[in-house]
N, C-alpha and C positions, 0 to 999 in steps of 0.2 A: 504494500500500500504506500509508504513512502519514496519507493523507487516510481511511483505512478504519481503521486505530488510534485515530485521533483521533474521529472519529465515533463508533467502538465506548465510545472513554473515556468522552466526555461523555455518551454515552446509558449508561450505567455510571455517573454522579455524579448525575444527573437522575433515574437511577429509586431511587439510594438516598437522595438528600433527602426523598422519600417516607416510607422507612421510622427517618430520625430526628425522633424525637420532640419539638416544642416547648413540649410541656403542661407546664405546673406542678404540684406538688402541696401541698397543704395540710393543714395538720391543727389540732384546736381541744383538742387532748389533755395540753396539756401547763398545769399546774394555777398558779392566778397568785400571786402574795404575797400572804396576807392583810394589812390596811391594821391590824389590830389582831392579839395572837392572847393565848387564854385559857387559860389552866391550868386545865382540869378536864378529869382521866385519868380520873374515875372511872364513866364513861357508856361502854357501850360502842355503836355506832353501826351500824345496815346500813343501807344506801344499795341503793332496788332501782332495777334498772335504766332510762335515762330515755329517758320514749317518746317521739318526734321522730314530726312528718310524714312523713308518705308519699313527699313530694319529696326529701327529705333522705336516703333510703335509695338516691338517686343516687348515683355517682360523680361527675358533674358538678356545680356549685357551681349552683343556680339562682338565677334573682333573678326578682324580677317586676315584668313589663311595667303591670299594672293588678289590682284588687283580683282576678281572675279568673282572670288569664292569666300563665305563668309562661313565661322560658324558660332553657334550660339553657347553661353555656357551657363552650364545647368543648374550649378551650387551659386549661382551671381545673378541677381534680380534686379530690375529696378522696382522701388518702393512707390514711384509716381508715373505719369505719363509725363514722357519727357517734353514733349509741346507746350503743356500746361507750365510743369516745374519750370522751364528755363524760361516763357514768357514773364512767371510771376518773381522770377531771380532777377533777368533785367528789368524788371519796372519797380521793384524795391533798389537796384544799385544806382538806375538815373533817381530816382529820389534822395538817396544818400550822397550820389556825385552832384547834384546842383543843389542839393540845401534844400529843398524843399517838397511838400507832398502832391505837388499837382502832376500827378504823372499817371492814366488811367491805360487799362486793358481796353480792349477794343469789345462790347458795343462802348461806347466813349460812358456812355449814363450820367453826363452831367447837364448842366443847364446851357452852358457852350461849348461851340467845336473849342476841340485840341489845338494851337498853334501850329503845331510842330506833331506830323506822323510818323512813327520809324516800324518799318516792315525787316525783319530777318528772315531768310532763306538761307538754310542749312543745307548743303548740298555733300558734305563727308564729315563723319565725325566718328569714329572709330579706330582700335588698336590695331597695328600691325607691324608686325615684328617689333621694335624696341621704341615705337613712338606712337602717339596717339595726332592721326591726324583731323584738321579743323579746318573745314573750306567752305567759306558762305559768301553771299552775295547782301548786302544789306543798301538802306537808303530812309534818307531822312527827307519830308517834304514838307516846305512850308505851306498848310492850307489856304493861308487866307492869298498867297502871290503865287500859286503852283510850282513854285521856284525847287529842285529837287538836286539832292547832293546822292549820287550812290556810285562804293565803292565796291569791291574786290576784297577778299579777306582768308587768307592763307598762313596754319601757323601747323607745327610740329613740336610735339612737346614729349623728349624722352620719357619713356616707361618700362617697367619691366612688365611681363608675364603675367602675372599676381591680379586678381579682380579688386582688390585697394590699392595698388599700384595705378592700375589702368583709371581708373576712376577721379584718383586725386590729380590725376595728369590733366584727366579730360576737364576737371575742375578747373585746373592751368590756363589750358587753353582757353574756357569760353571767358576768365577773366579778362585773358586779352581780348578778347571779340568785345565784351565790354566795355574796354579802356577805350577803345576803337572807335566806337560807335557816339561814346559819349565825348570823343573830341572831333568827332563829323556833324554832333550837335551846336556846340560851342561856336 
């Protein structure tokens, strides 16, 4: 009877190692210090939402094998949807880069248009082999004169392997796209 307990237990610990979870989660949401910041309250700002690959609307973290071939990895999650998280990361760091809170998501919901609209377009952003690459296309417009500034944004930021490696890099990188963006506003 105890050799039949004992069996029963371990086939009891053995099928619930199964259902505990080893995955990580990660998020890129949370908005960085700007390296300068500006006093000028007098713009106000809407930030429309920023479009990401295809791959990136995964939950798993992909990186890629070769310019072609991606794969996903299983124990690495993202904790948010990265569209949502990075639009609401840049529109908390242009508020902390110019001093002040008028900086809205897009539908706008306020009582008047935005000044000033900045659209990103995410076109790579993923690991491969030892850097985590960042290539977007972004632009800033002024509403009220359709006057519109948009550049080009290309950055590579070493990483190892490691899904907290890869992550803290990709962190890296969109700081820069940040920095970027907010001196195309300027």
């Amino acid at each position: 009877m105890t050799n039949l307990k004992l069996f029963f237990t371990l086939l009891l610990l053995v099928s619930l190692n199964g259902c505990i979870s080893s995955q990580s989660y990660y998020v890129l949401s949370m908005a960085s210090q700007p390296k300068n910041v500006y006093n000028d309250a007098k713009k106000t700002i809407g930030v429309e939402k920023v479009v990401v690959p295809h791959y990136l609307y995964k939950r798993e973290i992909a990186i890629a094998k070769s310019s072609n071939q991606i794969t996903l990895l299983n124990n690495a999650l993202w904790g948010e949807d990265l569209d949502d998280g990075l639009t609401q990361r840049l529109i908390s760091f242009l508020q902390k880069k110019f001093n002040q809170p008028h900086v809205y998501g897009y539908p706008w919901g306020v009582e008047r248009q935005p000044h000033l609209k900045v659209t990103v377009h995410i076109t790579r952003f993923i690991a491969q082999g030892n850097y985590i690459y960042l290539d977007a296309n972004w632009e800033v417009t002024h509403l009220q004169t359709q006057k519109r500034k948009a550049k080009l944004f290309a950055t590579k930021v070493p990483t190892s392997k490691t899904p907290d490696s890869i992550v803290s890099a990709m962190d890296k990188a969109f700081g820069e796209l940040e920095e970027a963006i907010a001196s195309g506003i300027r």
